[in-house]
Residue, then its C-alpha position, 0 to 999 in steps of 0.5 A: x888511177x896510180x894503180x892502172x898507171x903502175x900495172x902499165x909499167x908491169x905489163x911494159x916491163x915483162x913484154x920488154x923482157x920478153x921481147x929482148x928475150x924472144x929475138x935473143x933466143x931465136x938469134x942464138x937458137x940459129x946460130x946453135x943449131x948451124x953449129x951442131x949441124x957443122x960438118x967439122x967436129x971442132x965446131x960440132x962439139x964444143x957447141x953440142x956442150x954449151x948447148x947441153x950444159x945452158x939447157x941443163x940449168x934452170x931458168x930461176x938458177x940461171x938468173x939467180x947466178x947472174x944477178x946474185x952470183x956475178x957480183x962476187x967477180x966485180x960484175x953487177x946485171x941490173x935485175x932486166x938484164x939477169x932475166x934476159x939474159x938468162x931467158x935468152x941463153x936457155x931458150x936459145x939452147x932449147x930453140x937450137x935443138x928444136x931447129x936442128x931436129x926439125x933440118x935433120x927431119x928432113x929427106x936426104x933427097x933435099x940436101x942431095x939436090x942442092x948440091x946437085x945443083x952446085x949449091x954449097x952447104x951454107x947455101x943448101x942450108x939457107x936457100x933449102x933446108x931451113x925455109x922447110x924446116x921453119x915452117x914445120x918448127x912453127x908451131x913448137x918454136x911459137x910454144x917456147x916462145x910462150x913458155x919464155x913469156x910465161x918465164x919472165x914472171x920468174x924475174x920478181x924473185x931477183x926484184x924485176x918489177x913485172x906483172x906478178x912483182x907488181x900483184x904481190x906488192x898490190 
């Protein structure tokens, strides 16, 4: 029974991170996505940077950075939050570029009749565009979050006792 017990805890401690990661991502997927959308290019281009750059570095490093690399400055992540925070700075990157793909995807015609309508862009954004294109992001925005559950397992490489840390210890 103390194996059930801990493998309980292992089941909690990954969808625990992914959970956090989850809303975390999408929160900074969005708020990517509307600054790459951004009309001005002061906004527009540091945050096509940071997006590029968080989704040039892998995961594992990522996480290998912040629990190994941030104690060097001062700063110590416990193992949880080296993994969400990781998980939630490349998946948000990725999830950022998947939604403004899916707003870009859409007719001009769409954006157009907002603003005939006497919408601002924020408004066309919110009340047009972004409940369209979410519908059709659904199904790619649902795969990644299943690939940031699938990453959580790359957390036993910096201790966190999840489901595969717990079966390499069994």
């Amino acid at each position: 029974t103390a194996i059930w017990v801990r493998f309980g805890e292992a089941t909690l401690a990954t969808l625990s991170a992914f959970a956090a990661a989850a809303v975390g991502a999408l929160v900074l997927g969005f708020v990517l996505a509307i600054g790459r959308l951004s009309d001005h290019a002061w906004v527009r281009i540091p945050v096509g940077w940071i997006v590029e750059i968080l989704r040039a570095v892998p995961v594992l490093v990522f996480m290998l950075l912040l629990y190994y690399g941030l104690p060097v400055i001062g700063i110590r992540l416990s193992p949880y939050w080296a993994v969400v925070i990781a998980l939630i700075a490349y998946n948000g990157s990725v999830l950022s570029e998947v939604i403004r793909a899916g707003v870009e995807s859409l007719p001009r015609g769409q954006s157009a009749a907002g603003y005939a309508l006497g919408l601002r862009k924020s408004n066309v954004m919110r009340l047009i565009l972004l409940p369209q294109a979410i519908r059709a992001m659904l199904p790619v925005i649902i795969a990644q979050l299943v690939v940031t559950l699938k990453d959580t397992a790359l957390g036993f490489i910096i201790t966190y006792p999840e489901l595969l840390y717990f079966a390499r210890q069994l």
